[in-house]
N, C-alpha and C positions, 0 to 999 in steps of 0.2 A: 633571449640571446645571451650568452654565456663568452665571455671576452676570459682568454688567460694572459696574462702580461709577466714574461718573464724577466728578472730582473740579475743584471750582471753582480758578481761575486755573492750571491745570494739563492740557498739550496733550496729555498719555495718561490712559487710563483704566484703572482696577485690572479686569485677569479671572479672578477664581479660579471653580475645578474643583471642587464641592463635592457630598457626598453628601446635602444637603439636600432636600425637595421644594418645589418653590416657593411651593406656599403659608406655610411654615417661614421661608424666607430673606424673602416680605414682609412675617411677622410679626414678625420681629426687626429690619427697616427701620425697617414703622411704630415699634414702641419704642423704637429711636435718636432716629427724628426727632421724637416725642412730647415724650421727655427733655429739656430745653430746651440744655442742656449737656453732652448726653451722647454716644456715640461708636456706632459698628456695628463689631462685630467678628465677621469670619468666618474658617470655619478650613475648608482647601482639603481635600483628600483623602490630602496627604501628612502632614499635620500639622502646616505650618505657620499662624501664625495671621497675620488680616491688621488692624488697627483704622483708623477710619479716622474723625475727629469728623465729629460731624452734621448739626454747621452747614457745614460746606465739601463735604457731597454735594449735587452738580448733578442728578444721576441715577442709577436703578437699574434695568438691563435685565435680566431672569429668563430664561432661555430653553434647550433641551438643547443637550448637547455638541456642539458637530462632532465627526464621527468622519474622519480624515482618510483617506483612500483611498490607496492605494498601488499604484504598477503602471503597466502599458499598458493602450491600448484597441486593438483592432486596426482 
């Protein structure tokens, strides 16, 4: 699962790698963004974690991984 978090006045966006399913990762959105003050923090597949406050998310796109391809075509 591949989360993109975009973040206000900020020209890149966070993409963490997460073994969440996405109903999980928008229910932890909505309760960031509920919390008036509060923050979303997600933790990728390696273990790191990401926080990120929730008044400065512009956007959350859920969607699966790319799997990158490798090789020729003939």
């Amino acid at each position: 699962m591949e989360v993109r978090v975009g973040v206000a006045d900020s020209p890149r966006e966070l993409v963490v790698s997460s073994s969440l399913s996405p109903d999980e990762v928008e229910s932890q959105v909505a309760d960031a963004l509920r919390a008036g003050s509060g923050h979303l923090t997600l933790v990728d597949q390696k273990g790191a974690r990401y926080v990120v406050p929730a008044s400065r998310i512009a956007y959350v796109e859920i969607g699966p991984s790319d799997s990158r391809k490798v090789g020729f075509t003939a």
